[in-house]
C-alpha positions as CSV (number, residue, x, y, z in Angstrom):
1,X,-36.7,141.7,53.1
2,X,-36.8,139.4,56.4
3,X,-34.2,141.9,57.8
4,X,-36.3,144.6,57.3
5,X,-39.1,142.5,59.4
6,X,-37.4,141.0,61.9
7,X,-36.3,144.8,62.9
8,X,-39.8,146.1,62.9
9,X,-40.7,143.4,64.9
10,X,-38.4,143.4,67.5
11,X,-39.6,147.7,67.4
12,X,-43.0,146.4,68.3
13,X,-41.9,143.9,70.9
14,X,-40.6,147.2,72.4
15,X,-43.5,149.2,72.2
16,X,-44.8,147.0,73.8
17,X,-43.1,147.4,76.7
18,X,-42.6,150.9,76.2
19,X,-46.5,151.3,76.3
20,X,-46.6,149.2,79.2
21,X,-44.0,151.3,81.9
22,X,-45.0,154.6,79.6
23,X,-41.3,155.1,79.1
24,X,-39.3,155.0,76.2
25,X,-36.3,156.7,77.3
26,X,-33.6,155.0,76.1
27,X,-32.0,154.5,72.7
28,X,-34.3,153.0,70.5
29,X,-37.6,153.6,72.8
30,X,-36.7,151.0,75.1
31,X,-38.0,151.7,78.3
32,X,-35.3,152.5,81.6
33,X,-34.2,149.2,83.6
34,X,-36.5,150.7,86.9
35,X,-39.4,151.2,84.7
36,X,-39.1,147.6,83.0
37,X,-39.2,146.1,86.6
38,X,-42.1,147.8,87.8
39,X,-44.3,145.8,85.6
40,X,-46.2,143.2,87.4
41,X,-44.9,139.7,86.0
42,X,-43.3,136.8,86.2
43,X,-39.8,135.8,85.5
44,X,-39.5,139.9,85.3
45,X,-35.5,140.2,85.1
46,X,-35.3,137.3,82.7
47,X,-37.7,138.5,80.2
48,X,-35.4,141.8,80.9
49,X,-32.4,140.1,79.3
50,X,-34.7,138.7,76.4
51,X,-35.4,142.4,75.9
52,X,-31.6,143.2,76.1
53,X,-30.9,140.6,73.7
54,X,-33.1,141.6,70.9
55,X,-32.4,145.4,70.9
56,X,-28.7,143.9,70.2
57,X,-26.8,144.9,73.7
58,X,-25.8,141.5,74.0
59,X,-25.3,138.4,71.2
60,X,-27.7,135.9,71.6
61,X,-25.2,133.1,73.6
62,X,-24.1,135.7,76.0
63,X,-28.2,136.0,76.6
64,X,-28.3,132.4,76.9
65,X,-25.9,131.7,79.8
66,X,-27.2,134.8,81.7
67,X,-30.8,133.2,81.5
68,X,-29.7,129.2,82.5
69,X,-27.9,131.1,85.5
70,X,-31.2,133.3,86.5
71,X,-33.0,129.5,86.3
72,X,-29.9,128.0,88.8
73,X,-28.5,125.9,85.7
């Protein structure tokens, strides 16, 4: 049963941003890399990579090192 939740909330964390850009063009309504970055915030490629991560086209470390090097570690 939490497998079941944590998948329909990571599909809301993407509607979110789906909503947001209006696109959900790729696979599992994700919105296109050009449309995530038009959105007007900060840390905007890093919260990319979180987004990347929890739609599953990355394990979690690989999401981790890409992050610490984004924040110069």
């Amino acid at each position: 049963m939490a497998k079941v939740k944590k998948k329909l909330n990571i599909k809301e964390l993407i509607k979110v941003f789906a909503d947001e850009t209006g696109c959900d063009i790729q696979h599992n309504d994700c919105p296109c890399n050009s449309c995530f970055h038009s959105i007007n915030a900060d840390f905007q490629h890093i919260t990319w990579l979180i987004l990347l991560g929890l739609r599953g086209d990355y394990e979690p470390d690989e999401i981790i090192k890409n992050i610490k090097e984004e924040f110069g570690r």
